[in-house]
Backbone as CSV, one residue per row, in Angstrom:
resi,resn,N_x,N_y,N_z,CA_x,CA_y,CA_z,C_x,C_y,C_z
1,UNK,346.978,162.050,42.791,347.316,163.103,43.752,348.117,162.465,44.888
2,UNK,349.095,163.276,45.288,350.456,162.820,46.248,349.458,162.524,47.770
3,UNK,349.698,161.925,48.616,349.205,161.911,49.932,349.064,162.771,50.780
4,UNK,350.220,163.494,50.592,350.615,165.047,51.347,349.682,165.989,50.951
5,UNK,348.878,165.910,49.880,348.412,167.230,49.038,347.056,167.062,49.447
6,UNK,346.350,165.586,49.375,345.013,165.598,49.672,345.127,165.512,51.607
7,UNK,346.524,165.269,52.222,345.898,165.568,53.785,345.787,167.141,53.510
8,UNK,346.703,168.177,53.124,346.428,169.523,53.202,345.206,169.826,52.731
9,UNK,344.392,169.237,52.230,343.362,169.936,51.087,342.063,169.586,52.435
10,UNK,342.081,168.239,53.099,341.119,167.573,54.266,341.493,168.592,55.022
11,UNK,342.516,169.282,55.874,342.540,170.126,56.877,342.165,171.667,56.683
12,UNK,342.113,171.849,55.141,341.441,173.278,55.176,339.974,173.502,54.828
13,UNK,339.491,172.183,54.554,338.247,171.963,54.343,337.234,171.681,56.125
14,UNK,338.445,170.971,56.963,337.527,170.975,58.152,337.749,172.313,59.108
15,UNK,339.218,172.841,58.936,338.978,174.074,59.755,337.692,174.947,60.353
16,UNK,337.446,175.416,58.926,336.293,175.969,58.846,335.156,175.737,59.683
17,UNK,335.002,174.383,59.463,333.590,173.891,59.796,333.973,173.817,61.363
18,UNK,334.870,173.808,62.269,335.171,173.449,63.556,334.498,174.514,63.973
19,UNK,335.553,175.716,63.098,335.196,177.558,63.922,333.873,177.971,64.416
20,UNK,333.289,177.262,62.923,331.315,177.332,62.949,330.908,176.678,64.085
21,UNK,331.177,175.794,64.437,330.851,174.940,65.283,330.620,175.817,66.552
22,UNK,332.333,176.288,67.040,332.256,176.844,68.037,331.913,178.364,67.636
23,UNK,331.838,179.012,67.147,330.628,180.064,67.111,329.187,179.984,67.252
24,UNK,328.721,179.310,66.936,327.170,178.391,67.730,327.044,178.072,68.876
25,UNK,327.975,177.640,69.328,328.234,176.904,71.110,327.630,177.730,72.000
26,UNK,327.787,178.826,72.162,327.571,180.239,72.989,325.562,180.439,72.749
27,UNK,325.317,180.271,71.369,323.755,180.493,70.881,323.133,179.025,71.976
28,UNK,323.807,177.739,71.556,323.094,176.923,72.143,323.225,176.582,73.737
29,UNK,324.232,177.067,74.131,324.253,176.903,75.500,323.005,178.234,76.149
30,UNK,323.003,179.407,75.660,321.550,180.246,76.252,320.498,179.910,75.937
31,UNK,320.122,179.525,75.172,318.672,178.538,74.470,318.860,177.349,75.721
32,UNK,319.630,176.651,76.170,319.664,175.921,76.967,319.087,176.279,78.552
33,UNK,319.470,177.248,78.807,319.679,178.399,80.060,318.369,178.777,80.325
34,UNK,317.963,179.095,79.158,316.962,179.648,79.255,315.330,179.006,78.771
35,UNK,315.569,178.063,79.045,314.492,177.095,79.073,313.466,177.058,80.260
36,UNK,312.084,177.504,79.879,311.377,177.519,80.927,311.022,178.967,81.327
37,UNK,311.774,180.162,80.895,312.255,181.170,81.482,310.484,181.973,79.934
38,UNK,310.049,182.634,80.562,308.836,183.551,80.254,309.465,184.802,79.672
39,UNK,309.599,185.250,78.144,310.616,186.379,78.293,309.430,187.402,77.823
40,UNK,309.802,188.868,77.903,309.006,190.282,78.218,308.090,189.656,76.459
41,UNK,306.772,189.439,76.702,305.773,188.870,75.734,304.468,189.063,75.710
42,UNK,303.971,189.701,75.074,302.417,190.338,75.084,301.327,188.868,75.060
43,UNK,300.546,188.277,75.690,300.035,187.246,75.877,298.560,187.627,75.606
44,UNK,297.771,186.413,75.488,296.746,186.696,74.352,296.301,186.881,75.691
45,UNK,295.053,187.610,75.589,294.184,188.131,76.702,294.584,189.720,77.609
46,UNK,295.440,190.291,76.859,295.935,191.697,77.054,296.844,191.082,78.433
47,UNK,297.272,189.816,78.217,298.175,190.083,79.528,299.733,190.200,78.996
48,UNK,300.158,190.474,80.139,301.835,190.978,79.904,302.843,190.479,80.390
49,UNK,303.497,189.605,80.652,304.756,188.867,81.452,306.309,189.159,81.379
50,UNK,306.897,189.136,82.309,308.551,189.350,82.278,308.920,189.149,83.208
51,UNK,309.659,187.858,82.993,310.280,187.285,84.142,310.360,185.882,84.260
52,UNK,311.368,185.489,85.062,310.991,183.464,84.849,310.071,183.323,85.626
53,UNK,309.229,182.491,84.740,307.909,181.810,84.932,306.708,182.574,85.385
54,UNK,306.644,183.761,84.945,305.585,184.941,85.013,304.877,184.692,84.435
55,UNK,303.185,184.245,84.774,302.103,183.744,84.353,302.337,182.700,83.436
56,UNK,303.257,181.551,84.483,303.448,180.907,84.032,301.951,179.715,83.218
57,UNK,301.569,179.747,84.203,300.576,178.546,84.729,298.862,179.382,83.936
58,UNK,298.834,181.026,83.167,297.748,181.105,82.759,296.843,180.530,81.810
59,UNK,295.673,179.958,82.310,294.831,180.130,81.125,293.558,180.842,80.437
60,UNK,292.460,181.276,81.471,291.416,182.193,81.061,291.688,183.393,81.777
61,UNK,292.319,183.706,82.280,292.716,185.185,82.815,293.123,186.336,81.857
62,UNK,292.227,187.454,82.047,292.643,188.516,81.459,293.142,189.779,81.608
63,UNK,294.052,190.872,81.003,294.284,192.003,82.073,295.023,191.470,82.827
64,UNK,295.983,191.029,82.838,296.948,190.806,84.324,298.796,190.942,83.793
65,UNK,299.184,191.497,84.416,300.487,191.965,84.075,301.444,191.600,85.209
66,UNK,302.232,190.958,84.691,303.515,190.312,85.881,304.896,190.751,85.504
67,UNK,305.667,191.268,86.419,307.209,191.875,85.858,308.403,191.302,87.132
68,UNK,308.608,190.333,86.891,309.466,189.496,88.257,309.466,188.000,87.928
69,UNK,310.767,188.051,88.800,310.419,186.306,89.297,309.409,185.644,89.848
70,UNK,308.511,184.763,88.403,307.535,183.936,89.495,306.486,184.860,90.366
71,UNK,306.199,186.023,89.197,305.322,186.971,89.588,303.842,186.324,89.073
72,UNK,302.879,186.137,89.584,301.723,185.621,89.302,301.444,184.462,88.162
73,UNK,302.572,183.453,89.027,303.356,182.256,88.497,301.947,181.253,88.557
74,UNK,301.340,180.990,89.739,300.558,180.081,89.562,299.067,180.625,88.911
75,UNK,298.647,182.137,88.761,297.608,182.702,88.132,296.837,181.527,86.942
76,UNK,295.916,181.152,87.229,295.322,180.576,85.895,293.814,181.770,85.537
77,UNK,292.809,181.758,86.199,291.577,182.446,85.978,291.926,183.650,86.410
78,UNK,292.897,184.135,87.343,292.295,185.614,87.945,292.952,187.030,86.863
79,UNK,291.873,187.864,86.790,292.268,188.706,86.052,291.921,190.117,86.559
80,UNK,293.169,190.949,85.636,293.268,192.268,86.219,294.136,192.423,87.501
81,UNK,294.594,191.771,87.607,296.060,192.102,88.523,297.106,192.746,87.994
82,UNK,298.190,192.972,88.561,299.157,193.795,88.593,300.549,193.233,89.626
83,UNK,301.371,192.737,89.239,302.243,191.987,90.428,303.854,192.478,89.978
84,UNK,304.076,193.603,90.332,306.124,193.925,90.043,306.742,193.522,91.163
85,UNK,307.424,192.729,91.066,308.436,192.281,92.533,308.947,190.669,92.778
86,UNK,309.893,190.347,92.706,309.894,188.383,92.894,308.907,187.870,93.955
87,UNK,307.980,187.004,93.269,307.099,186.635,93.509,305.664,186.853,94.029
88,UNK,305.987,188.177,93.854,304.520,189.307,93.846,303.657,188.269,93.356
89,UNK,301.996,187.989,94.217,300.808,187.556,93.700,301.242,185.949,93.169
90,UNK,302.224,185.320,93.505,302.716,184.058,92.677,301.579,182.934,92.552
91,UNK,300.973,183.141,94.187,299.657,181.503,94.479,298.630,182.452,93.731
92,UNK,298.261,183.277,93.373,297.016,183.959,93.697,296.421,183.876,91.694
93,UNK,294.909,183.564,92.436,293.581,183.509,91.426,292.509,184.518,91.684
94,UNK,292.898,185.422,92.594,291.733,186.131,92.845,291.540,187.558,91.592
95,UNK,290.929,188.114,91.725,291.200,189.652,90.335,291.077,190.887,91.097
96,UNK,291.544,192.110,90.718,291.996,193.457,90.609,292.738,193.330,91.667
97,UNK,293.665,192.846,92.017,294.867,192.776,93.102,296.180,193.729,92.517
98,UNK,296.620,194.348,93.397,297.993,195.006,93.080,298.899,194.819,93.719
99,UNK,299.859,194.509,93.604,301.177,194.101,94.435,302.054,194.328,93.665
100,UNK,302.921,195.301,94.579,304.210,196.091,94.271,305.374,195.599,95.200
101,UNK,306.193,195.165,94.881,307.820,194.983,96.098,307.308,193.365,96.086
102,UNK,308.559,192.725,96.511,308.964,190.849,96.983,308.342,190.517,98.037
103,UNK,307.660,189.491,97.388,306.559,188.433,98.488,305.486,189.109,98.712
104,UNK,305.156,190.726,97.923,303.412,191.607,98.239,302.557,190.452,98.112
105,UNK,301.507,190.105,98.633,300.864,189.265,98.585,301.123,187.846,97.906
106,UNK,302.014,187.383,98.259,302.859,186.148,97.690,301.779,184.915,98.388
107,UNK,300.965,184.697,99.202,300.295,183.660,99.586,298.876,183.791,98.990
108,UNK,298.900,184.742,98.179,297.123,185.316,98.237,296.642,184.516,97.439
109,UNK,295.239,183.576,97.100,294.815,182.608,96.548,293.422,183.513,95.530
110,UNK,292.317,183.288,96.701,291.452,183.771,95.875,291.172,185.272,96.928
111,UNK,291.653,186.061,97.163,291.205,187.448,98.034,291.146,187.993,96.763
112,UNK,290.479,189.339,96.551,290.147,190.211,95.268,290.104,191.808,96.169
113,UNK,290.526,192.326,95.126,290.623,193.885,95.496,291.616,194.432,96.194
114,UNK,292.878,193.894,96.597,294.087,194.268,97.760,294.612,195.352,96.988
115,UNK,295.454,195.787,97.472,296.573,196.608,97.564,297.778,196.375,98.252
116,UNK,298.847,196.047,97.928,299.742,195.745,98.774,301.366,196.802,98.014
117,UNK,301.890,197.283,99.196,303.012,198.295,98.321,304.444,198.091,99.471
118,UNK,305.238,196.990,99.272,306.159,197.149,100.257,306.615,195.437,100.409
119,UNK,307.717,195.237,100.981,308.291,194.076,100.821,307.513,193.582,102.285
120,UNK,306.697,192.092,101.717,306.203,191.330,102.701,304.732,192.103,102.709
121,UNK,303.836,193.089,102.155,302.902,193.213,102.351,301.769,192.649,102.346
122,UNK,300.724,192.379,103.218,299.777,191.007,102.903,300.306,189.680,102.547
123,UNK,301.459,189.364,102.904,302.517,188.238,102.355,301.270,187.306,102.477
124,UNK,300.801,186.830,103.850,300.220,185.559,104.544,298.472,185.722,104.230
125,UNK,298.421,187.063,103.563,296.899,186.948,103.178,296.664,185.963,102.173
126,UNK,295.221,185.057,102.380,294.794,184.120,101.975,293.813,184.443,101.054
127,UNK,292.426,184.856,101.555,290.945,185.057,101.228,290.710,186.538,100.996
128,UNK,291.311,187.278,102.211,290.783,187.828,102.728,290.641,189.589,101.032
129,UNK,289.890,190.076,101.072,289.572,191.137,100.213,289.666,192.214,100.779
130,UNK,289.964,193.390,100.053,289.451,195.096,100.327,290.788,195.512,101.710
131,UNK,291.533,195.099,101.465,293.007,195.375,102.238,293.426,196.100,101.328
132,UNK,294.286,197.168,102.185,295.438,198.075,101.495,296.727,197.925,102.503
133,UNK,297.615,197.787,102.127,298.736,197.633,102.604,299.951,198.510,102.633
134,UNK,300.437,199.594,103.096,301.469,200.377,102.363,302.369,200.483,102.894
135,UNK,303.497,199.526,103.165,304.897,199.630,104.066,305.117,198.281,104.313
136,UNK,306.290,198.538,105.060,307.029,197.082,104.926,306.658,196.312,105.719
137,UNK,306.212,195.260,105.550,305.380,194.028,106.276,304.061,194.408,106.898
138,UNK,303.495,195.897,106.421,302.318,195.884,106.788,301.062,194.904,106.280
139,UNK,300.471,194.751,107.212,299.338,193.493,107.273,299.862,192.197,106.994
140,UNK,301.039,192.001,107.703,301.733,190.784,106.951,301.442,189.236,107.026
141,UNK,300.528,189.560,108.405,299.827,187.984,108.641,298.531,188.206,108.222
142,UNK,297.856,189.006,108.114,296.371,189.217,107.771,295.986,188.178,107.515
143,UNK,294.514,187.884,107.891,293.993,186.862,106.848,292.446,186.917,106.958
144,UNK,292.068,188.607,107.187,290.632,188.857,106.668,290.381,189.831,105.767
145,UNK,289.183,190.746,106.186,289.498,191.461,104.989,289.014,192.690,105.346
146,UNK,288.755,193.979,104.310,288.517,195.604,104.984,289.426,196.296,106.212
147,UNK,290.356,195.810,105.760,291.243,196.538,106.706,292.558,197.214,105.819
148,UNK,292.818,198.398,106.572,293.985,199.508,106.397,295.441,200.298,106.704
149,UNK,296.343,199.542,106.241,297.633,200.093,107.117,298.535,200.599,106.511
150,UNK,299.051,201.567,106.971,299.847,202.523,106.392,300.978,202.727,107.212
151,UNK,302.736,202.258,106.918,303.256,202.473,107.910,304.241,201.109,108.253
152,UNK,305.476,201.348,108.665,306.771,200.370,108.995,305.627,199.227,109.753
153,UNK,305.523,197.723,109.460,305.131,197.348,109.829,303.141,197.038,110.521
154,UNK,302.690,198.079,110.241,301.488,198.226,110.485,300.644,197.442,110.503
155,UNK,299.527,197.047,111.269,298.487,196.113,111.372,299.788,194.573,111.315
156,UNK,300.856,194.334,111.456,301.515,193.388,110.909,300.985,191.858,111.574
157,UNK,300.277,191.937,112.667,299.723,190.881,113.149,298.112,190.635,113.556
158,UNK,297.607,191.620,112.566,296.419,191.211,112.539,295.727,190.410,111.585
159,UNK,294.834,189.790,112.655,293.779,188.711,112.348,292.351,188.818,112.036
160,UNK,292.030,189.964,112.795,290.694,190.488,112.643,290.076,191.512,112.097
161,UNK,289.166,192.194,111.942,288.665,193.320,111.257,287.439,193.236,111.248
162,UNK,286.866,194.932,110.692,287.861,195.884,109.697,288.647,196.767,110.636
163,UNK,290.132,197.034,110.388,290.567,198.335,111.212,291.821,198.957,110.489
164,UNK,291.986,200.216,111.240,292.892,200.867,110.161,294.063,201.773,111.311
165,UNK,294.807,201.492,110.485,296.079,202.117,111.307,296.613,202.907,110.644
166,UNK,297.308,204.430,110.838,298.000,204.966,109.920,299.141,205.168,110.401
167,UNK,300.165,205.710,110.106,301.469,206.275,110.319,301.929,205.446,111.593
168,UNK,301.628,204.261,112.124,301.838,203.652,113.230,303.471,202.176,112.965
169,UNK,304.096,202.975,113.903,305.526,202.131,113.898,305.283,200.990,115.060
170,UNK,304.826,199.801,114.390,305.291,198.582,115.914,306.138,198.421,115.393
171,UNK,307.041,198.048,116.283,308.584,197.160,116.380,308.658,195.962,118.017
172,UNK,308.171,194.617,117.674,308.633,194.090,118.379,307.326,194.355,119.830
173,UNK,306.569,194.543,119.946,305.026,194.615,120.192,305.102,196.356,120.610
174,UNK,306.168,197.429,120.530,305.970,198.378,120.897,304.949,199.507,120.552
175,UNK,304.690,200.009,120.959,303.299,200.521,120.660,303.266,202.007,119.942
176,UNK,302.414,202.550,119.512,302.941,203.980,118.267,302.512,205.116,119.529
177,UNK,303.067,206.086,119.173,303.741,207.308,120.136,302.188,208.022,120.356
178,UNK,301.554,208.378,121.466,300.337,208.868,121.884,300.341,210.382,121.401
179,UNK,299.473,210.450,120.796,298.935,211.872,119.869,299.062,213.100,120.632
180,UNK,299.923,214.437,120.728,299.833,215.331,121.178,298.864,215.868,121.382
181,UNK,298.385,217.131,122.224,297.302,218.062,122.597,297.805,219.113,122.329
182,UNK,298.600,219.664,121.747,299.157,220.924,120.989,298.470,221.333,119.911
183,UNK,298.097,222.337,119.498,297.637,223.030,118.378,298.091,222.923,117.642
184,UNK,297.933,222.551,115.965,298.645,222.512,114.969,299.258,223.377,114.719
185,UNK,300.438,223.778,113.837,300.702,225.081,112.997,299.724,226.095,112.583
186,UNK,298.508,224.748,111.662,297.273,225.416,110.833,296.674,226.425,112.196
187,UNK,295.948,225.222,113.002,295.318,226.127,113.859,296.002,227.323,115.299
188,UNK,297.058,227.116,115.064,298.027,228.441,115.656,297.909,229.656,114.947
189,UNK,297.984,229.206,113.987,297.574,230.325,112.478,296.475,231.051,112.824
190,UNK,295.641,230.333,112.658,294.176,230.735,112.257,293.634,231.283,113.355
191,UNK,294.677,230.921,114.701,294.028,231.736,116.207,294.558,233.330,116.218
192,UNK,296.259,233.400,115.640,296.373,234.379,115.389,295.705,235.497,114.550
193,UNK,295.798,235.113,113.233,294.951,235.318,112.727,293.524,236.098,113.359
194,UNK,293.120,235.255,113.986,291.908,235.963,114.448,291.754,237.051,115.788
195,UNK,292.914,236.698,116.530,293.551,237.760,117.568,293.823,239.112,116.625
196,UNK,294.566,238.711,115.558,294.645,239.974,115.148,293.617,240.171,114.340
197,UNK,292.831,240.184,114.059,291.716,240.469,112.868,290.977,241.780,113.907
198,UNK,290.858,241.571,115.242,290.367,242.084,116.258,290.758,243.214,116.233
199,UNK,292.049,243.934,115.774,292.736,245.319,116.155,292.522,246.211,114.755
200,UNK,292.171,247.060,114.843,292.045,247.781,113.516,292.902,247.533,112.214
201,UNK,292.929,247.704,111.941,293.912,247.337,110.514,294.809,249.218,109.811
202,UNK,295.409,249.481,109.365,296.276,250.768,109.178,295.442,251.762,108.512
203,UNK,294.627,251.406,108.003,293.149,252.156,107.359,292.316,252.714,108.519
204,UNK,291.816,251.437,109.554,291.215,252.108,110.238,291.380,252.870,111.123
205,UNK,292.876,252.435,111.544,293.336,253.305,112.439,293.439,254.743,112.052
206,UNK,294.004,255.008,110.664,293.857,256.450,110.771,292.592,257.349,110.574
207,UNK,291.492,256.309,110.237,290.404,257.074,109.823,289.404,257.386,111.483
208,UNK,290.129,256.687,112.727,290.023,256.796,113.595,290.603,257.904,114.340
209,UNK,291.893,258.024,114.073,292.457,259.030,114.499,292.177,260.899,114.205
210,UNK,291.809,260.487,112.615,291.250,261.577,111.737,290.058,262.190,112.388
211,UNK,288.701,261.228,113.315,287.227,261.287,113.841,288.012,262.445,114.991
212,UNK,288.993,261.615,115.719,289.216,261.986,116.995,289.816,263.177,117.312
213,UNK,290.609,263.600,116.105,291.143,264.844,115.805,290.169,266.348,115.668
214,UNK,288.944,265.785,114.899,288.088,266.521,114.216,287.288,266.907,115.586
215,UNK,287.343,266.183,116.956,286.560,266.642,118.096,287.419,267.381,118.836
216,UNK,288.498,267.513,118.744,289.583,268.568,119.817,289.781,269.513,118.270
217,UNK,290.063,271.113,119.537,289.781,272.232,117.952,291.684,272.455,117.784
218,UNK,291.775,272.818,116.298,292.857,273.072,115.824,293.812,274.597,116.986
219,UNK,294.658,274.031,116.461,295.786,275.342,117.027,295.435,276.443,116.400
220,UNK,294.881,276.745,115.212,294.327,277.880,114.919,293.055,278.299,115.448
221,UNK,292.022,277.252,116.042,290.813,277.644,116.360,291.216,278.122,118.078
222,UNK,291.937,277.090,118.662,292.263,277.279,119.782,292.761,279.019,120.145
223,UNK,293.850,279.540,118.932,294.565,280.761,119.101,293.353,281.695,118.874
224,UNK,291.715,281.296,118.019,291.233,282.745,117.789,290.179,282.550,119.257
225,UNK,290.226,281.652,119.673,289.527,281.749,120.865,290.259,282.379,122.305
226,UNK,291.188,282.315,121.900,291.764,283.325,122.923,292.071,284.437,122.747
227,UNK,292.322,284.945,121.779,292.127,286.559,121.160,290.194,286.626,121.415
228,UNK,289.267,286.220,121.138,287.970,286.535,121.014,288.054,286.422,122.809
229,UNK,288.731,286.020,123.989,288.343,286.495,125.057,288.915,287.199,125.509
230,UNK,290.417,287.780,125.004,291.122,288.872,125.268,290.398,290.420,125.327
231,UNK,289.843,289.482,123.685,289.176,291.758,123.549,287.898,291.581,124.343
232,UNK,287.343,290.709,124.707,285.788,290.397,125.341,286.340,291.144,127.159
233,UNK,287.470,290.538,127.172,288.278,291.013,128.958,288.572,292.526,128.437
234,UNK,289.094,293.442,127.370,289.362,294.747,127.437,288.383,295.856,127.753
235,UNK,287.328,294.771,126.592,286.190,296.182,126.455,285.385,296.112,127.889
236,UNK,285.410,295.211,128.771,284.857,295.046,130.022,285.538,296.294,130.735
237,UNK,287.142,296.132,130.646,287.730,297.044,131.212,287.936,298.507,130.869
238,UNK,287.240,299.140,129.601,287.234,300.359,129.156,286.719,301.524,129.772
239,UNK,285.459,300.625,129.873,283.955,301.816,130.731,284.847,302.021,132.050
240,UNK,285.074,301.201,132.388,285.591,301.727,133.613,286.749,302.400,133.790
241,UNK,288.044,302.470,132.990,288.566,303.450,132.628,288.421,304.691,132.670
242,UNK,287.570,304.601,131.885,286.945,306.071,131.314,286.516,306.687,132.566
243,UNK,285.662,306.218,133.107,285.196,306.953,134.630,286.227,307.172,135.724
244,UNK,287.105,306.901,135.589,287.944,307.167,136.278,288.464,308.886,136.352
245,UNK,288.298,309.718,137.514,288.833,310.959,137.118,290.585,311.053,138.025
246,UNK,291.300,311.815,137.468,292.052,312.536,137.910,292.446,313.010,139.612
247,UNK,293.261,312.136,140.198,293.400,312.994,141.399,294.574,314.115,141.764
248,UNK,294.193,314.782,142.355,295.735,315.843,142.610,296.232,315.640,144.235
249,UNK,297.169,315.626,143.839,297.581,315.464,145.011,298.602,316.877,145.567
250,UNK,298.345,317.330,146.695,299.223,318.604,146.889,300.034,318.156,148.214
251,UNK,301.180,318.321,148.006,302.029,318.339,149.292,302.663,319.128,149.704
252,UNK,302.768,319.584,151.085,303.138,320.786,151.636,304.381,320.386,152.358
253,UNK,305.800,320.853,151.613,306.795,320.851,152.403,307.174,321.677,153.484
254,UNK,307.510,321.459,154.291,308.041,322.669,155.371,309.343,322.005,155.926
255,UNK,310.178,323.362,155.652,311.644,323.323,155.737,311.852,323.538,157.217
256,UNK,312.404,322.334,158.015,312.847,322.247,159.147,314.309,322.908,159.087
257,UNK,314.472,324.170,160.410,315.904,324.295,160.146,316.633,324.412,161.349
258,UNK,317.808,323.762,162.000,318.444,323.832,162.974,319.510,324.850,163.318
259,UNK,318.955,325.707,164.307,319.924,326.512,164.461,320.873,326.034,165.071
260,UNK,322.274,326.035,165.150,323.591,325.321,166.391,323.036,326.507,167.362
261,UNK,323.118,326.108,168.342,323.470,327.329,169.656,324.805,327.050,170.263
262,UNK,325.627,325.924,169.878,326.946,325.867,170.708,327.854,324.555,169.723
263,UNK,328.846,324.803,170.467,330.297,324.321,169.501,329.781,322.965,169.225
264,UNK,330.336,322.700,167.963,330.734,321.461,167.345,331.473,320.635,167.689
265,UNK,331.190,319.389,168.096,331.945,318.866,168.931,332.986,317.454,167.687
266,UNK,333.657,317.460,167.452,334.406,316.330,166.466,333.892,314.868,167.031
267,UNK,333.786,313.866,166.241,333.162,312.848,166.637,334.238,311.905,165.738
C-alpha cells in the first residue's frame, strides 16, 4: 500500500474518535462542577434535600426536609425540621423547627419548636425554644425562648422573655404607633344597631297606628253623631212651637190732610 493511501485511511479513522472526545467534554466538565453539590434526593430516613450541601452533614435524623443552599447543612441528629431558603437552619440539631426565607434561623444549634418566616428571622437564636417569628428580622437577636413577633422587624432585639409583640414596626429604636380610643367599625355597628333596635320597626309602627286610630271615631261615626244631636236639638224645639199662638195685630191708619189756606210760594 502507497504512503499516501494509508496516511488517508489514519486520518479518517482518528477523526471520529476526536469528535467523541469533544462531545463528552461538556458531560465531564458538569460532573466536575458539580461535585459536592446534594441534588433534589429522597434520603433514607424520609428526609428530603435540594440544594448544595443540603443535609449535608446527616446522620440519625429523621423527617427533615431542606430546599436551598446549605439548608440544614450541618443537621446530623435533629429531626423533623423544615428549612426553604439559603441557609435556612444550616448550624442547627435541634427538631420540629421551621424556617422559611435566607438566614431563618441560620445560627440555631440545639433550640426545638421555632418558627421562623422572613429573611433574618431568629437568625442569632441559639438554644432558645417555642419562638415564632413572622417578618423580616423579627426576633433577630433572640436568644431565649417563648416569645412572639409578628411584624417588620419585631421583638428584633430581644434578649429576654416570654413576650409578644404584634403588628409592631421598630425602625431604628422607634417605637410602634399608640393604640386609638375610637370605636371599631364592629362596635359602631353594633351601637347602631342597638339605637335603632329601640324604634319600632314598620310592623310595629303600623299596628300602632291602627290601636290609635281605633280610639278617635271614624268620619262616619263622627257624621251620625251629629245628626243624632241635630234631631235631639229639633224635637226640644217642637213643643214649644206648637204652643205658640197667633198674634193679630191691627193698625189704625188715619189720613192726615192739609188744607193750603194761601198761595204757593215757588221755592
Amino acid at each position: 500500500m502507497k504512503p499516501l493511501i494509508k496516511l488517508k485511511t489514519t486520518n479518517l479513522l482518528v477523526i471520529p474518535l476526536v469528535l467523541a472526545g469533544f462531545a463528552l467534554l461538556p458531560r465531564a466538565q458538569a460532573e466536575t462542577q458539580a461535585e459536592g453539590v446534594t441534588p433534589q434526593l429522597a434520603l433514607p430516613g424520609f428526609n428530603t434535600a435540594d440544594g448544595f450541601n443540603a443535609l449535608d452533614s446527616l446522620t440519625s435524623g429523621v423527617f427533615n426536609s431542606a430546599f436551598g443552599a446549605l439548608t440544614l447543612e450541618d443537621n446530623t441528629s435533629g429531626s423533623h425540621n423544615t428549612a426553604l431558603g439559603g441557609q435556612a437552619l444550616r448550624n442547627n440539631n435541634g427538631s420540629f423547627n421551621t424556617a422559611v426565607g435566607e438566614n431563618a434561623l441560620v445560627f440555631n444549634t440545639s433550640g426545638s419548636q421555632n418558627m421562623a418566616l422572613g429573611q433574618g428571622a431568629l437568625a442569632k437564636n441559639l438554644i432558645g425554644s417555642n419562638n415564632t417569628a413572622m417578618g423580616f428580622q423579627a426576633l433577630n437577636n433572640n436568644t431565649v425562648s417563648n416569645n412572639t413577633a409578628v411584624g417588620f422587624q419585631a421583638l428584633r432585639v430581644n434578649t429576654t422573655g416570654p413576650n409578644t409583640q404584634l403588628l409592631a414596626f421598630k425602625r431604628s429604636g422607634s417605637t410602634p404607633p399608640a393604640p386609638t380610643t375610637q370605636p371599631s367599625v364592629f362596635n359602631r355597628s353594633r351601637a347602631t344597631r342597638s339605637a335603632t333596635s329601640t324604634q319600632p320597626t314598620g310592623l310595629a309602627r303600623f299596628l300602632a297606628t291602627q290601636r290609635a286610630s281605633a280610639t278617635r271615631p271614624s268620619v262616619v261615626r263622627r257624621s251620625r253623631a251629629i245628626q243624632s244631636a241635630t234631631s235631639t236639638s229639633l224635637s226640644a224645639v217642637e213643643p214649644a212651637a206648637a204652643s205658640l199662638q197667633p198674634i193679630t195685630l191691627s193698625v189704625s191708619v188715619q189720613t192726615v190732610r192739609t188744607r193750603a189756606t194761601g198761595p204757593i210760594s215757588a221755592i
